[in-house]
Structure formats: structure tokens, C-alpha cells
C-alpha positions as CSV (number, residue, x, y, z in Angstrom):
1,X,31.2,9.9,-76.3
2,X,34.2,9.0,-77.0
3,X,35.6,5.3,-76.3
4,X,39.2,5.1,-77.9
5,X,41.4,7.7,-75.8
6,X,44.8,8.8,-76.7
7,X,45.9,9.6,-73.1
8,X,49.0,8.5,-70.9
9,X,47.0,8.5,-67.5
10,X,48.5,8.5,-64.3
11,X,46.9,8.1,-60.9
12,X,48.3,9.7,-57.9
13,X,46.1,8.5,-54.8
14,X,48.2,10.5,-52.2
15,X,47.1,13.5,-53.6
16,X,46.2,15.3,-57.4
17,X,45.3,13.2,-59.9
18,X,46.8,13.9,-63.1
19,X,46.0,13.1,-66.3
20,X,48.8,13.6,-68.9
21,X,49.9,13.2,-72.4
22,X,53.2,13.7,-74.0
23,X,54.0,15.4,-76.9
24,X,56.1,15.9,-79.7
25,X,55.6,19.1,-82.3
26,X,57.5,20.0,-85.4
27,X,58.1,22.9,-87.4
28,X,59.0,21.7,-90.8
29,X,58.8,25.2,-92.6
30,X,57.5,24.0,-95.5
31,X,55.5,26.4,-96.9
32,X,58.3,29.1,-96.6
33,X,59.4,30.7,-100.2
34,X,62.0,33.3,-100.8
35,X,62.7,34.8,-104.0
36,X,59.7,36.6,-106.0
37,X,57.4,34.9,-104.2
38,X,58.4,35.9,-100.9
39,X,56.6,34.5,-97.5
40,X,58.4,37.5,-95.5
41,X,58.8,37.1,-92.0
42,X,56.2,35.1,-90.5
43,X,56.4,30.9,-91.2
44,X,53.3,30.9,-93.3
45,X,53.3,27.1,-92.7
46,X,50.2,25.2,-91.2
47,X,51.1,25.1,-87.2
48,X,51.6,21.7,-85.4
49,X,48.7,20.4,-83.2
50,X,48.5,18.3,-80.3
51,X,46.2,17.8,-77.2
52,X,46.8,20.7,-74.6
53,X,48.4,23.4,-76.6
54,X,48.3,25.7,-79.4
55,X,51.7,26.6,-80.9
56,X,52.2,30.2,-82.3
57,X,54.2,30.5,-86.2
58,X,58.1,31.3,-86.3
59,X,58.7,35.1,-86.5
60,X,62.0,36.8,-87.5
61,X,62.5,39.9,-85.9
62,X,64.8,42.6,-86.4
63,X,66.6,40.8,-89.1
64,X,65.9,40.7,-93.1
65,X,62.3,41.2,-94.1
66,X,62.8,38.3,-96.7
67,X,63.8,34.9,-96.6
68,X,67.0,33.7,-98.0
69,X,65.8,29.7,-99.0
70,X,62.8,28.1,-99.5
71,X,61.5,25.6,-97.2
72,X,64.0,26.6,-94.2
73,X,63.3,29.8,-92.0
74,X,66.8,31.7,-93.1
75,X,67.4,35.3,-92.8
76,X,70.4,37.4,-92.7
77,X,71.1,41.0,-91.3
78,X,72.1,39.4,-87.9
79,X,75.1,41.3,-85.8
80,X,78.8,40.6,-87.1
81,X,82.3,39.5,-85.6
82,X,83.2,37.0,-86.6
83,X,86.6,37.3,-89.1
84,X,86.5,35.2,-92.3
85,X,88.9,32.0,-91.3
86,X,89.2,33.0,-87.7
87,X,88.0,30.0,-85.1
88,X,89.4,32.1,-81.9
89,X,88.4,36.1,-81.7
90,X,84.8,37.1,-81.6
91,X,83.7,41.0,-81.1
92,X,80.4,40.2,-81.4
93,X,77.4,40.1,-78.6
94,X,74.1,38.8,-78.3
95,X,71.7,41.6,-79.4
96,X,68.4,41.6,-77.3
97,X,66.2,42.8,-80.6
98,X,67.1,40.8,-83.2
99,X,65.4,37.2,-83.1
100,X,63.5,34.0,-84.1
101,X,60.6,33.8,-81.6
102,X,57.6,31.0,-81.3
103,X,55.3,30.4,-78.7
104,X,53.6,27.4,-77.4
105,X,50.5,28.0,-75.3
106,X,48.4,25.2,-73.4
107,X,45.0,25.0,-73.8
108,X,42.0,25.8,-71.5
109,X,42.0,23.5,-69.0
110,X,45.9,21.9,-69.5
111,X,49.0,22.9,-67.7
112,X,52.4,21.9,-70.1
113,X,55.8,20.8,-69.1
114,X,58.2,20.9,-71.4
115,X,61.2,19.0,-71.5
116,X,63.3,20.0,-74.6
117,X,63.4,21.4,-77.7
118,X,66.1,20.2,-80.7
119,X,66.4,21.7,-83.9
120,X,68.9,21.9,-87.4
121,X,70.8,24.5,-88.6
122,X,72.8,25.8,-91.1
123,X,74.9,29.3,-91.6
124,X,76.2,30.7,-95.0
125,X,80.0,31.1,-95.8
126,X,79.5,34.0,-93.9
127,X,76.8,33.4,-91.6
128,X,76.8,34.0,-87.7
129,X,78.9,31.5,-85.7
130,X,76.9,32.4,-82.4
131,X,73.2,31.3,-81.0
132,X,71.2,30.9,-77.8
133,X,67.8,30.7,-77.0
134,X,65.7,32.2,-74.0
135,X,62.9,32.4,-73.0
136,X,60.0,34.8,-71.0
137,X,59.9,32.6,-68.3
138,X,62.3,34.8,-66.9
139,X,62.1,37.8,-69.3
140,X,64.4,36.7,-71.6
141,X,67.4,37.4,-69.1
142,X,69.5,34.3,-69.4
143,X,70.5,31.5,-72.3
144,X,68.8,28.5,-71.8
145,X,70.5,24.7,-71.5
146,X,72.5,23.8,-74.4
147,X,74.0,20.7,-75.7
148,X,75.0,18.9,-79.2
149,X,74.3,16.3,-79.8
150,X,76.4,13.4,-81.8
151,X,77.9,16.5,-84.2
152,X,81.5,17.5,-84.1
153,X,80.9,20.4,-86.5
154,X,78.7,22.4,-83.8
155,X,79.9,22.9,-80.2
156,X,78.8,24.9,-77.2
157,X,80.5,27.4,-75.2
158,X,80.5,28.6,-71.8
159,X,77.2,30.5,-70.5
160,X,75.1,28.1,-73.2
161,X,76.1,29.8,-76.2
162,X,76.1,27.0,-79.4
163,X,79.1,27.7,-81.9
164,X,79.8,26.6,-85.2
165,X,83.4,25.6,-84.8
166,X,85.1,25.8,-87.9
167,X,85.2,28.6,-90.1
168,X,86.3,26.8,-92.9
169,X,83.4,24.4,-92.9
170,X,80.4,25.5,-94.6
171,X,78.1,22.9,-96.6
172,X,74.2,23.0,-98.0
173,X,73.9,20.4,-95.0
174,X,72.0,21.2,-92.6
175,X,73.8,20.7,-88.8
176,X,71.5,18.1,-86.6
177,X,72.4,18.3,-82.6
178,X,71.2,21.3,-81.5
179,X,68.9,20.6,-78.0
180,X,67.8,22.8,-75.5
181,X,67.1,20.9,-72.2
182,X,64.3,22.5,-70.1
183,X,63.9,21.8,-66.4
184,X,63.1,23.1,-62.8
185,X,60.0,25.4,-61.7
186,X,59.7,28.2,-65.3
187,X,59.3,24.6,-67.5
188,X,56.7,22.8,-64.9
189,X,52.8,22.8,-65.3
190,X,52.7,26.1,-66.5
191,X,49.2,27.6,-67.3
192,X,50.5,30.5,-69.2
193,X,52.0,31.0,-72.8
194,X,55.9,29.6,-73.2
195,X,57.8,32.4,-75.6
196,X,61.0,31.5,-77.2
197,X,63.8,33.7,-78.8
198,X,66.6,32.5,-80.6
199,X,69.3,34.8,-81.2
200,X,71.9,34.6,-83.7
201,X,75.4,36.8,-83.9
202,X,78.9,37.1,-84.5
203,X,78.5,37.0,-88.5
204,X,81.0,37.7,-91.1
205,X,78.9,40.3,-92.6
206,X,75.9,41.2,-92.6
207,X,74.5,39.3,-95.7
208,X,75.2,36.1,-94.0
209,X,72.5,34.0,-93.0
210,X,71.4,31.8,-90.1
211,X,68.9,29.0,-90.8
212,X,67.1,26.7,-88.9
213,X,64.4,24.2,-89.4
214,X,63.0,21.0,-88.3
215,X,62.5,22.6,-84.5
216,X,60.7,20.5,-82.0
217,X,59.3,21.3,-79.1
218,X,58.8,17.9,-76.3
219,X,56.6,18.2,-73.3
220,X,53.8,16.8,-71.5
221,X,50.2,18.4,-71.4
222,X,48.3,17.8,-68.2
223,X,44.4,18.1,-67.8
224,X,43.3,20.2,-64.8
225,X,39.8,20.7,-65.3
226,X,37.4,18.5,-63.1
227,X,38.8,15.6,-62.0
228,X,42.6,16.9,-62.2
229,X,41.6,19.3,-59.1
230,X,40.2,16.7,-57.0
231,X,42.3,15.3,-54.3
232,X,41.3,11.5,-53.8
233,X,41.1,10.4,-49.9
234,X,41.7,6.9,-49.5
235,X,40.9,6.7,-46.3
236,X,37.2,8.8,-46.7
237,X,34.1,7.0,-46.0
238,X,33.0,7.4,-49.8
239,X,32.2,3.8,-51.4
240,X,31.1,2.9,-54.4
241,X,29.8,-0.7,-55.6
242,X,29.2,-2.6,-57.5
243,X,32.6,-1.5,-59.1
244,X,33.4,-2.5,-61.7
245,X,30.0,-1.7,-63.2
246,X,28.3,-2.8,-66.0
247,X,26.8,0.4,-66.7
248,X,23.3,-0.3,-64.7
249,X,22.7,0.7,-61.5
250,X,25.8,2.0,-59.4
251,X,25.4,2.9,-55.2
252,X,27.0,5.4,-53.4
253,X,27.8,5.3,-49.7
254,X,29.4,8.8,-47.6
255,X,29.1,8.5,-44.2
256,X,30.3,11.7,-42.2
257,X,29.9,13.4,-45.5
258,X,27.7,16.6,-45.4
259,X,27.2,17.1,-49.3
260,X,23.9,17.9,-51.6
261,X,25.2,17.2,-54.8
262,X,27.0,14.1,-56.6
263,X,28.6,14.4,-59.9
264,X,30.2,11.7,-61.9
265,X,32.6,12.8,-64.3
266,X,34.9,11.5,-67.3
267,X,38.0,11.1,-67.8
268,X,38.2,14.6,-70.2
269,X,36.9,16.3,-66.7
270,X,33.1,16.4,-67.9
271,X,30.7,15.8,-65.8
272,X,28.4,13.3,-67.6
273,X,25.8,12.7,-64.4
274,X,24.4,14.7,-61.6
275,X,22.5,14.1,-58.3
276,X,21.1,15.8,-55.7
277,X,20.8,14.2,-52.5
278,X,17.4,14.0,-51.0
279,X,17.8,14.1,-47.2
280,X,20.6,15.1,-44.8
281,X,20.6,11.4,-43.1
282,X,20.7,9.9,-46.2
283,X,23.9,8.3,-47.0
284,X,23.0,6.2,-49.5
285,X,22.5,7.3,-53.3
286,X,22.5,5.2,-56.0
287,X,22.5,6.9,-59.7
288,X,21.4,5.0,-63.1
289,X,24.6,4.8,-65.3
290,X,22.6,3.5,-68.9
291,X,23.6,6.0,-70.5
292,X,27.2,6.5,-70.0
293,X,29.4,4.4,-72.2
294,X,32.7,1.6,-70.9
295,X,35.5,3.4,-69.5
296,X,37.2,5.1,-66.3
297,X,34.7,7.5,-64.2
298,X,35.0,9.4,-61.0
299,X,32.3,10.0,-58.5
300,X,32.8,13.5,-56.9
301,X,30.8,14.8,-53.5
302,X,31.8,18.1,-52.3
303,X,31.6,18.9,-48.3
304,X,32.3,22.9,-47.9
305,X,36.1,23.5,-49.1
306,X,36.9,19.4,-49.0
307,X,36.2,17.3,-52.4
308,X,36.0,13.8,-52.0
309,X,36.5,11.6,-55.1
310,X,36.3,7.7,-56.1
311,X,37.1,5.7,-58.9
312,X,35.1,3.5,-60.8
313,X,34.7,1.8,-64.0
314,X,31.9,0.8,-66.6
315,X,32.6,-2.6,-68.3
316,X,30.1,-3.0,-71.5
């Protein structure tokens, strides 16, 4: 069992209690190759890992089928535009199939929230002076937030469109700034996959190239299995002494309770402990706790569609 927990944990008593953990995953491209040794168009790079998701590889679509750098996700064949020296007129427009696109999808049992996502770039002498990103949240329909960050080289333009603003300068720096800011309902405790496109246009020609690398993705995983679902009454007639415990004998009182079952469960939404009551005027259980080891526990009672829940700790 484990006893050192990496968790952010937050109690609401006026309703669900959550159990969260924030988050902060990098692609660093590393393993990407060009040349004769050529990764193609799938990141080949180890994914990041963190509690509550699992994050998909980078995938270029509809552009090159090689990679232009090593270590950077770069591709050219992207729409053109844009006129060599020109910082004003753009004929150029967003094309709907050709993309960068990752996915980040929470784990059994987690909902995610994810707050933003920042990442470098870099364009050839030629490269497009246009991106967005979107997302399927709302089927890819509109750009999401975007700002820059403490970079005068990159800008953004009405209808959250990012722009390299000067023709003129083109370096083998790569550009740091870029953020996507994610809020409101499509971004909150979402149980299903998050898919991202980043589109890229308005290049010279088509052999200029759009890189990025160093994209993060920042959120907050949230358990919802076991205790996450209970809703915790403060004013039920569930007790529980002595509490704290020190992992002997624990009793549980539930008067006006009509339940069969108790379970105590951990704070990873296991349940560790089971017992079934013995009569229907009994309101008084108590449960041997030996075997559990220190931490936060809940005691949960069910009574038909109503859970009841407590909170109680073991101090070894």
C-alpha cells in the first residue's frame, strides 16, 4: 500500500469531493531524425507520463512525409501567401487538412482540466507566417486563445491567428511565447480524449517549413472513482470514533441510516475494507483497521440512491 502520495487533495464538504493533481507534460522531440534516417511523420519520441492521462505522439498530416531537422517536428508543404519581404498582404487561408495533431486522454477513473498549452517555433526563410490551433471540443470549428508571450518577433492577430511579424527576420533560433489559454465548459473535467490541430499557412513557397518543439500541455487530473462520487453530508447522522485512529479498532454510528453494507476506502478510490451489517436496528458497527496502513480514509454507507461518507484518519 502505498504511504508517500504525490497528490494535491482538495476537500469540498458542501458537495463532491475531489481529489486532484496538476500537471505539466512536454514534448521534447527528441528522437525525431530527418535525413537518411528518416522518422517520417509520427514523433517516434517516448510520450510524456503523468497521473490521469495518457498523451498520444505528434502527427503531421497532409504536409511532407519527411522531416526537415532533427530533434524538432518540422515539415514543409504547408499552404502559401505570403510574398518574400512583404509584412502587410496575405492570400493565404487556414486549410482544414493539413496539420500537427496530438491527443491527451485521461485515464480510467480521472476527469482532466486543462489550462494551457505553450510551445516554440521556428519557420524557414520561407516558411509560413500563419498558425492556430483548435481543437475537437468543438469539431475543430474555431482557433483557440492565443497570446505571446515576452517575444516581439511573434505577434497575434485578430480571430487568434499567431504571426511571425517580420519577414526579414529569420534565425536558427527557435521563437519562445507561443501559449494557448484554455478555459470555460470544452476544457473542464472532461472524461473524453482532448485532440489538438495546429495549422500552419501563408508560406513563401511551398518548401518552407514550420517547426515547433518543446510543446506543453498544463492541466489538472481529477480522480472520480469511489470516493470522488460521494457527496459528504455534514449534517448526516454518520459518526465515526475514535478518529483519528491508530489503526485498531474504529466504530461506526448511522442512525436513520437504512444501509447493509460499509466500505472503507482510500484515498486512490479503493476500497480496502468491507462490512455487512448484521441487523436492521443495529446502528452501531465497528470494523478492525490492523491491516490498513497511516493515511486519509473514508467510511462509505449507502441508503437506496443517497451515499453517505466520513472522513477519518489512521495515525501509525
Amino acid at each position: 500500500m502505498t504511504k508517500n502520495l504525490l497528490f494535491t487533495i482538495i476537500f469540498s464538504f458542501f458537495g463532491i469531493s475531489v481529489y486532484s493533481q496538476s500537471f505539466s507534460v512536454m514534448y521534447p522531440f527528441t528522437g525525431v531524425m530527418s535525413g537518411t534516417i528518416n522518422t517520417g511523420t509520427i514523433d517516434p519520441t517516448p510520450t510524456p507520463t503523468a497521473v490521469g492521462i495518457a498523451c498520444g505522439s505528434f502527427v503531421a498530416v497532409g504536409t511532407s512525409t519527411a522531416t526537415a531537422a532533427n530533434g524538432v517536428f518540422a515539415f514543409n508543404a504547408w499552404g502559401t501567401g505570403a510574398t518574400n519581404n512583404n509584412d502587410v498582404a496575405f492570400t493565404g487561408s487556414l486549410s482544414p487538412t493539413q496539420y500537427y495533431q496530438v491527443s491527451i486522454t485521461p485515464s480510467v477513473s480521472y476527469s482532466v482540466t486543462l489550462t494551457s498549452i505553450t510551445f516554440h517555433m521556428l519557420r524557414s526563410a520561407n516558411g509560413p507566417r500563419h498558425w492556430a490551433m483548435r481543437s475537437n471540443k468543438d469539431g475543430y470549428t474555431m482557433n483557440l486563445p492565443a497570446a505571446i508571450v515576452s517575444n516581439t518577433n511573434l505577434a497575434t492577430q485578430p480571430g487568434n491567428i499567431f504571426f511571425w511579424s517580420v519577414d526579414s527576420y529569420t534565425t536558427n533560433t527557435q521563437q519562445i511565447g507561443c501559449t494557448v489559454n484554455l478555459s470555460g465548459p470544452n476544457f473542464l473535467n472532461q472524461t473524453t480524449p482532448y485532440v489538438f490541430r495546429m495549422y500552419a499557412w501563408d508560406a513563401e513557397t511551398g518548401a518552407g517549413t514550420f517547426r515547433i518543439d518543446t510543446a506543453r500541455f498544463n492541466g489538472l487530473s481529477t480522480l472520480i472513482t469511489g470516493v470522488n462520487e460521494i457527496t459528504q453530508d455534514l449534517n448526516s447522522s454518520l459518526k465515526i470514533y475514535p478518529n483519528p485512529n491508530n489503526g485498531d479498532i474504529i466504530y461506526i454510528e448511522s442512525k436513520n441510516i437504512n444501509y447493509s453494507k460499509i466500505e472503507v476506502i482510500n484515498i486512490l478510490g479503493s476500497i480496502v475494507a468491507t462490512e455487512t451489517k448484521e441487523s436492521p436496528l443495529n446502528e452501531k458497527m465497528k470494523l478492525n483497521l490492523n491491516s490498513l496502513s497511516a493515511g486519509t480514509y473514508f467510511v462509505k454507507i449507502t441508503d437506496g440512491s443517497k451515499v453517505y461518507t466520513e472522513r477519518f484518519f489512521i495515525n501509525k
